[in-house]
C-alpha positions as CSV (number, residue, x, y, z in Angstrom):
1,X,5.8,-21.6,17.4
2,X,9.4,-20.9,16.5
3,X,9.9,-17.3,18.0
4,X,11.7,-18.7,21.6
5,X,14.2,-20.9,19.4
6,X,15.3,-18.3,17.4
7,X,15.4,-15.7,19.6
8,X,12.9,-13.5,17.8
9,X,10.3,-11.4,20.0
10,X,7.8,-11.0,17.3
11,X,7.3,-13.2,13.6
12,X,8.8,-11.4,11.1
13,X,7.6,-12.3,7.9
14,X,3.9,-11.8,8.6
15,X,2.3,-10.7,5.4
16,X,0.2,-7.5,7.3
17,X,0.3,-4.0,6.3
18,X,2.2,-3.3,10.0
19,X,4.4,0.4,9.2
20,X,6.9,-1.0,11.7
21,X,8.1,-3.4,8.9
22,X,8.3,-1.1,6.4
23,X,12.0,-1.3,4.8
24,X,13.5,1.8,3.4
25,X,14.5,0.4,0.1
26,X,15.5,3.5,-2.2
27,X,12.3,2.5,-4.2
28,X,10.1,2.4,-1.1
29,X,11.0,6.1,-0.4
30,X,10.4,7.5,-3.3
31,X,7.4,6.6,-3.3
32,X,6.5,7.8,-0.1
33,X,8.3,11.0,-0.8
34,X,6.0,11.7,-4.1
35,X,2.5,10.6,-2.2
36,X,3.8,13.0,0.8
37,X,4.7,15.7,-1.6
38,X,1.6,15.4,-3.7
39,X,-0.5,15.2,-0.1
40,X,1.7,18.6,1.3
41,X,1.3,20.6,-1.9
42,X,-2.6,20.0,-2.2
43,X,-2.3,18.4,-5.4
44,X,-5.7,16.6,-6.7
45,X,-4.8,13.0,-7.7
46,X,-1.6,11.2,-7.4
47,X,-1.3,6.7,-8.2
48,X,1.1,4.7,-7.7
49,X,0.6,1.4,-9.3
50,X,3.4,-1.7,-8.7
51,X,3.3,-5.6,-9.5
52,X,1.3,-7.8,-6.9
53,X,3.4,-8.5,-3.5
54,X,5.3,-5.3,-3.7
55,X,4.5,-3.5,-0.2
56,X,2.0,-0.8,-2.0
57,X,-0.6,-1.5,1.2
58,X,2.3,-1.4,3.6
59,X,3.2,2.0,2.0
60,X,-0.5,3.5,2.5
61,X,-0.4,2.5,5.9
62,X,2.7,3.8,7.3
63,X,1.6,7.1,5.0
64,X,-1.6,7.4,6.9
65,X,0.3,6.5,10.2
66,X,2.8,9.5,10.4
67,X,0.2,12.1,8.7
68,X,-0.8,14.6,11.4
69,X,-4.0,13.8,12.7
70,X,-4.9,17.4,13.3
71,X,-4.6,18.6,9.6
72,X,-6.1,15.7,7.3
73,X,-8.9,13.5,7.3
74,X,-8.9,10.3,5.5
75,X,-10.8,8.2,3.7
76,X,-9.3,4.6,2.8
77,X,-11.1,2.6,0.6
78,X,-9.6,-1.0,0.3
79,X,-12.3,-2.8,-1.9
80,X,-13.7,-0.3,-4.6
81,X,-15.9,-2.3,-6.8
82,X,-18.5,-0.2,-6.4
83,X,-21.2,1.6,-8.9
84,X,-20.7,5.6,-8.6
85,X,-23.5,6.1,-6.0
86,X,-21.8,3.7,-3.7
87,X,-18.5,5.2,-4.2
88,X,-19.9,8.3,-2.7
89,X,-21.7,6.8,0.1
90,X,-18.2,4.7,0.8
91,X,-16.1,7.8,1.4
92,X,-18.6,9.3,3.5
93,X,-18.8,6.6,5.3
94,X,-14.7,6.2,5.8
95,X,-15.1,10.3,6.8
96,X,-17.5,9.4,9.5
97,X,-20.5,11.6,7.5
98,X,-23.9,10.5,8.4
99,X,-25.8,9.6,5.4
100,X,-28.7,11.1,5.1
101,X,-30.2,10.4,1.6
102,X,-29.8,7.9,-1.2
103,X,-29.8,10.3,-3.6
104,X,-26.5,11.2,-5.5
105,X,-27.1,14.9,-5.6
106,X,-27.3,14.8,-2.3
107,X,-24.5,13.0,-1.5
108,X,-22.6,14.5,-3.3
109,X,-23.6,18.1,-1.6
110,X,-23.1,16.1,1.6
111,X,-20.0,15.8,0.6
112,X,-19.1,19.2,-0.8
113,X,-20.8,20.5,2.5
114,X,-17.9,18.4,4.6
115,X,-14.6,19.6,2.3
116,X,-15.7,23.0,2.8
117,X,-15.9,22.4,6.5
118,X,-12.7,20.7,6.9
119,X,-11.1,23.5,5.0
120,X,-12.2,26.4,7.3
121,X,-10.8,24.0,10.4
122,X,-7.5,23.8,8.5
123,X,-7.8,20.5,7.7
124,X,-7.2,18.7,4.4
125,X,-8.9,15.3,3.0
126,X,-7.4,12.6,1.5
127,X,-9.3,10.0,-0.2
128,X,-6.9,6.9,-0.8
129,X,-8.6,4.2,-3.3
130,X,-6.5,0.8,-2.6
131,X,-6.7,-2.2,-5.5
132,X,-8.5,0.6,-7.7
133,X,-7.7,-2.0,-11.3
134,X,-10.6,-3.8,-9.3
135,X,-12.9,-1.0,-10.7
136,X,-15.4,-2.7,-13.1
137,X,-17.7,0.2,-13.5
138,X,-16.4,3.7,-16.1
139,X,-19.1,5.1,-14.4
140,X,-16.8,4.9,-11.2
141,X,-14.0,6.0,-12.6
142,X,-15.8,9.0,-13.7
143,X,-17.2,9.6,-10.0
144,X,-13.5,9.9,-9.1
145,X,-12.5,12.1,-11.9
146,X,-15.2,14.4,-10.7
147,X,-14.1,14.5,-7.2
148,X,-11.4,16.4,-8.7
149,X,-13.7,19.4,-8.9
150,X,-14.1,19.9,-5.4
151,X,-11.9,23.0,-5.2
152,X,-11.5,26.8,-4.7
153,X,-9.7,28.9,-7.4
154,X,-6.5,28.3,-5.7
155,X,-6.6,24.7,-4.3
156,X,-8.4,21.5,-4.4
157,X,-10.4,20.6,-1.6
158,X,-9.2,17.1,-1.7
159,X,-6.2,14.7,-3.1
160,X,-7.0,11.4,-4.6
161,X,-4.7,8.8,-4.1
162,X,-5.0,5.8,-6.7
163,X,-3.3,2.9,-5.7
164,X,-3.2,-0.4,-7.8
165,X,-1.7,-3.6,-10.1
166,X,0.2,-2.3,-13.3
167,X,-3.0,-2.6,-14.9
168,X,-4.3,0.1,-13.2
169,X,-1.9,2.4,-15.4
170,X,-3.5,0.6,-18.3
171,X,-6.9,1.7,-17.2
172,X,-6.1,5.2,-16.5
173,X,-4.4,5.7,-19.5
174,X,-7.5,5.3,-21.6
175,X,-9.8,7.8,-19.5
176,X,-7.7,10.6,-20.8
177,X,-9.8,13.0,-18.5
178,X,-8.2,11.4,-15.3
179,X,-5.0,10.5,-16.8
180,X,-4.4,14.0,-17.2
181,X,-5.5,14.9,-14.2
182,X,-2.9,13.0,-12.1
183,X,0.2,15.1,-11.2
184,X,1.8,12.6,-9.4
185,X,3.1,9.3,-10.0
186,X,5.5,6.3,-9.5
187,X,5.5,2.6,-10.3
188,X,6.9,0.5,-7.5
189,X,9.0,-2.7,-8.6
190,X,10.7,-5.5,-6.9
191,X,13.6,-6.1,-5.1
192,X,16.9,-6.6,-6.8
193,X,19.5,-9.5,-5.1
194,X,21.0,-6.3,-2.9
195,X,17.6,-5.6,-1.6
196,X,16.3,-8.8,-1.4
197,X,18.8,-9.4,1.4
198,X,18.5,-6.3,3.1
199,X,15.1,-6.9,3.5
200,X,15.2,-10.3,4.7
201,X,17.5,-8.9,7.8
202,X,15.9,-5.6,8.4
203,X,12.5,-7.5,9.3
204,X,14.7,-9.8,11.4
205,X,15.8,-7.2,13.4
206,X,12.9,-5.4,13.6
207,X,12.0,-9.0,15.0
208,X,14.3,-8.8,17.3
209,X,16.9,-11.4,16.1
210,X,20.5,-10.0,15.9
211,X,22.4,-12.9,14.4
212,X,22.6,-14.1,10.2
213,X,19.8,-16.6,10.1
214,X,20.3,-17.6,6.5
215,X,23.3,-17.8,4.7
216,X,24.0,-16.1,1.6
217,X,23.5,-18.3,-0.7
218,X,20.3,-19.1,1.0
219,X,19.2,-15.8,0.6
220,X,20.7,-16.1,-3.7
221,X,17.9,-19.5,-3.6
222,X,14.9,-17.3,-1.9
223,X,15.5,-14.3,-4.3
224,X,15.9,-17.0,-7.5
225,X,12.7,-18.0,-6.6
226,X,10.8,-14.8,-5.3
227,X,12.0,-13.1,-8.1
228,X,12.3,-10.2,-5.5
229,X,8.4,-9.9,-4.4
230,X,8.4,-9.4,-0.9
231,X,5.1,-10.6,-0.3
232,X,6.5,-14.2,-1.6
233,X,9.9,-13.5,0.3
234,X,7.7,-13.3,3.3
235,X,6.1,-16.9,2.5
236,X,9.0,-18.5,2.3
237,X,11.0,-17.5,4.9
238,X,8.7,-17.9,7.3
239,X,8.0,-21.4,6.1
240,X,11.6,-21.6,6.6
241,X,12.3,-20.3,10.3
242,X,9.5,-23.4,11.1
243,X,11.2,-25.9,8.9
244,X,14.7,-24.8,10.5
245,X,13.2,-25.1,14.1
246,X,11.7,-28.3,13.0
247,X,15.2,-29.8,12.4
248,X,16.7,-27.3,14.8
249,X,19.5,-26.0,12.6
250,X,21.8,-22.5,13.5
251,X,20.8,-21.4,10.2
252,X,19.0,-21.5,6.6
253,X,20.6,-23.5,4.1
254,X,19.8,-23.6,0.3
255,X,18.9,-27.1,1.0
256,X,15.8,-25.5,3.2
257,X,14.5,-23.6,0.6
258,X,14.8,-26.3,-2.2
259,X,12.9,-28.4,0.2
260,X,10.5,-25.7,0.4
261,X,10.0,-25.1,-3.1
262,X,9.7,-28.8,-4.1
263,X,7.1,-29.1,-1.4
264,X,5.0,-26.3,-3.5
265,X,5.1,-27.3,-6.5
């Protein structure tokens, strides 16, 4: 609706997982540099756990994005509340396995049967478990722990990827068997002021749009509010590009987001 007025060739504060829109905040890539490393070095479980809104989908998808097709298979589950058998049957759906039994044994040989496989092609799998503090089950938890034991004597035949709310640290920590079992991990939190701005113009220009649409002090109201979330920094400046078309202004005023924010609450 308001792309033409300001000048934008694609909305930029959509809240989809779209790797395109990924900003390179210095707590965005280190995250991505410890999955990637984790991924490279064939280690067997890595999480990465941050507040709700914080771009941990985004991440996962831009990850899977720009890893080689030709030397990992993946399996991303995004809604794991599941009882262990179904965990099982989940991946091998994701891995494109026909399933041939209901039996966990035999699932789980199914499975062993295709890591083995993809090894002696070169290949490595990934198993990514998205919103895993949705987990209701221990029993599932322990399924993943035991994926761990898919592995030679010199490697692991697959790396688990936990990704989750700060709860999910919680969780993990009280299933010492997994907890100590993860070599990798990082916590991903929100935006300071800095970022906050950087942010809101990188997706602008990734947009398209090559001017200051809001002011700073604009910007100051949206992070007071946001508290730095981008997934609420999103919200609200989209809601303001149509306000701002609405009245057609140049640019976002404070006044904008106030009028916002009442409107909300």
């Amino acid at each position: 609706m308001y792309l033409n007025y300001w000048k934008l060739k694609d909305k930029p504060f959509e809240n989809t997982p779209n790797p395109k829109f990924l900003f390179h905040s210095s707590k965005h890539d280190e995250a991505f540099v410890r999955l990637v490393y984790a991924i490279n070095s064939l280690k067997g479980a890595a999480m990465l756990s941050g507040d709700y809104g914080c771009g941990k989908t985004l991440l996962m998808h831009t990850l899977i994005e720009q890893l080689p097709k030709d030397k990992f298979n993946i399996a991303y589950l995004t809604n794991p509340r599941w009882s262990a058998t179904e965990l099982i049957k989940e991946i091998l759906y994701q891995l494109k396995v026909e399933i041939t039994s209901d039996d966990r044994a035999d699932l789980l040989h199914q499975l062993n049967d295709y890591l083995v496989d993809a090894f002696k092609q070169g290949k490595h799998t990934i198993v990514i478990v998205d919103e895993a503090q949705t987990i209701e089950k221990e029993e599932t938890f322990e399924e993943l722990r035991m994926l761990l034991n898919f592995q030679f004597n010199d490697r692991f035949l697959l790396t688990l990827l936990l990704i989750g709310q700060p709860e999910l640290k919680e969780i993990v920590n009280q299933i010492p068997q997994l907890d100590q079992r993860i070599a990798v991990r990082y916590h991903l939190k929100k935006f300071n002021p800095v970022e906050t701005k950087n942010y809101i113009y990188y997706r602008l220009q990734v947009a398209g749009n090559k001017y200051k649409l809001f002011s700073n002090k604009a910007i100051e109201k949206i992070h007071q509010y946001t508290d730095g979330t981008p997934r609420k920094i999103n919200n609200i400046c989209d809601l303001s590009l149509l306000l701002g078309f609405g009245q057609r202004v140049n640019q976002i005023q404070p006044n904008h987001i106030v009028s916002i924010i009442n409107s909300e609450s």
